[in-house]
N, C-alpha and C positions, 0 to 999 in steps of 0.2 A: 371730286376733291373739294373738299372747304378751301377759302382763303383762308391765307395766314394771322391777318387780323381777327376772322371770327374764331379762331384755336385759340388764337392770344387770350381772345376775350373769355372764351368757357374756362380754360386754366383758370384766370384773374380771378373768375368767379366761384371757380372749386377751392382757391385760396381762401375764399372771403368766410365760404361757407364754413371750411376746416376752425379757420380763424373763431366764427360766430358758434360752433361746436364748443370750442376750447374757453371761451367766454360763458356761455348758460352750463358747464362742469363747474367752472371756480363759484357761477351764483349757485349752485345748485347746493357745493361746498359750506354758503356761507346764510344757509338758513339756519333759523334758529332749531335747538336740539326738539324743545316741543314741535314742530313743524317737520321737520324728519323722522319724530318717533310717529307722527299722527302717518304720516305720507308712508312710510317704511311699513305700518300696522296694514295699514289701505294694500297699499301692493300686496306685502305676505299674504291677506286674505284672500283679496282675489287671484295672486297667483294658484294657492293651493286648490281653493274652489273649480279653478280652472281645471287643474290635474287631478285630479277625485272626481269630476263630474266627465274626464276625456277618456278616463283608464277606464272606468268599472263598468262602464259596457262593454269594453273588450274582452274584459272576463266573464261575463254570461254568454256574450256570443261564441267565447272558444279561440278566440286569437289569440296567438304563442305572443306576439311581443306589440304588445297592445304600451307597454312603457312608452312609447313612441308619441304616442297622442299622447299623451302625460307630458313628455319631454317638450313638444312642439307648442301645446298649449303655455308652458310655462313661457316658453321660449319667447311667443308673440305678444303675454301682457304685456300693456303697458301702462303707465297711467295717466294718458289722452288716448277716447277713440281713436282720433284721426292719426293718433302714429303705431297702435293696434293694426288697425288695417293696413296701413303698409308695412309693417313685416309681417302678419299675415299671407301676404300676398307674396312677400319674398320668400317665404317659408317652402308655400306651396307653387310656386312655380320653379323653384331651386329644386324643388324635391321631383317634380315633371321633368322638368330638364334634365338631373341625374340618372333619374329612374331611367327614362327615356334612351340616352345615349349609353350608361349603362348595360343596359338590358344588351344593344343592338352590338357594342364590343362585345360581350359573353357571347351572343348567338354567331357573329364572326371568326373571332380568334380566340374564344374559351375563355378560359380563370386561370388568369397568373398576373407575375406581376409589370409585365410585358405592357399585358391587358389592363389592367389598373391602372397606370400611368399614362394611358393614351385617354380610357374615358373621365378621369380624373380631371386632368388640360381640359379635354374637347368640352367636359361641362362647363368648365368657367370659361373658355372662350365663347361659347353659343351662347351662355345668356349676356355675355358684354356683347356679342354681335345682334343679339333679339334685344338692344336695350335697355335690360334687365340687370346691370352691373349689379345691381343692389342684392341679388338673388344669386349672384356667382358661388359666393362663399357655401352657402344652402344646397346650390348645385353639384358642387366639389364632393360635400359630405354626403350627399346621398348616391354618388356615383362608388364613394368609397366600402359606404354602407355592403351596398348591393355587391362586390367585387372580394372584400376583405373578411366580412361578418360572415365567420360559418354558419351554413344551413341546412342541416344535411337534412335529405330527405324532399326540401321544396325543388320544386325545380325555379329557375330564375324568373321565368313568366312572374309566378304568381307570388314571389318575391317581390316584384316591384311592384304590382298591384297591391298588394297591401301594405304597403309603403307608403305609397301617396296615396293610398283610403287613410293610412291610420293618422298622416301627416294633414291632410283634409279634413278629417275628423277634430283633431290635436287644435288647429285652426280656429274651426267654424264654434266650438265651445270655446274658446276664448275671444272672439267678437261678441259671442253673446254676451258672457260673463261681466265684460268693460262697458258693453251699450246699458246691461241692467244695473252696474255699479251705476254708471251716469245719469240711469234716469231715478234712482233713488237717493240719487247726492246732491240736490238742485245745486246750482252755482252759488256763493254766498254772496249778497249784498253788501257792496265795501262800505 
């Protein structure tokens, strides 16, 4: 068990942080409209570049819902690497954790909605117990994915393996996308 003091303390701190969230929205707000059309232009690109470069291999290769890597990739731009990679990383560990626990309610208690609501929780509770709160919500949706999303014909195995390939995939072309935006956008000299 934590002392009570160091609870205090991490709350205090998840305040500060919501608080310093809610701060960089209003500046984010009160950029000039040239500097949002520029920044707005920027994202649009390398969002779509990201989903055109994540899907249309999915479609040579023959994968039914290859949209996935499309959606994921969109999902994780951002417009700094370093907050890239961490949803990235939430992305794809959300989508591990789901699949995962997912899978293992269908091979226990089947497909209903019984079933759903158990591996639904148990995702978000496992990646708040793995440390992972960040990836909860990603966990949730791919538990739902897997549980809710007719498939006729797959069986759940390889449901969830191409899940977290196509989410894996959706990912790794949007790291790319942002590290090559960055290295062809040097930083400007104020």
């Amino acid at each position: 068990m934590e002392p009570a003091g160091a609870v205090k303390g991490v709350r205090r701190e998840s305040k500060r942080i919501r608080r310093l969230r809610g701060y960089l929205a209003v500046l984010r707000k009160r950029l000039p409209f040239g500097q949002r059309l520029r920044d707005g232009v920027e994202h649009a690109l390398m969002s779509t570049a990201a989903a055109l470069a994540a899907y249309l291999p999915t479609q040579v290769l023959g994968l039914r819902e290859g949209f996935w890597a499309a959606i994921t990739a969109i999902a994780v731009v951002q417009t700094e690497f370093g907050a890239t990679r961490t949803t990235a990383r939430d992305q794809f560990v959300g989508a591990a954790i789901g699949g995962v626990i997912g899978l293992a309610v269908v091979l226990a208690t089947g497909q209903h909605i019984a079933s759903y609501a158990i591996a639904a929780g148990l995702s978000v509770f496992v990646a708040w117990l793995l440390n992972v709160a960040t990836a909860a919500r990603l966990a949730g949706i791919t538990a739902t994915i897997i549980l809710l999303v007719p498939h006729t014909g797959t069986p759940v195995e390889q449901m969830v393996l191409s899940r977290v390939f196509e989410v894996g995939w959706g990912v790794s072309v949007a790291i790319a996308i942002v590290w090559l935006a960055e290295k062809l956008d040097p930083p400007s000299t104020g």
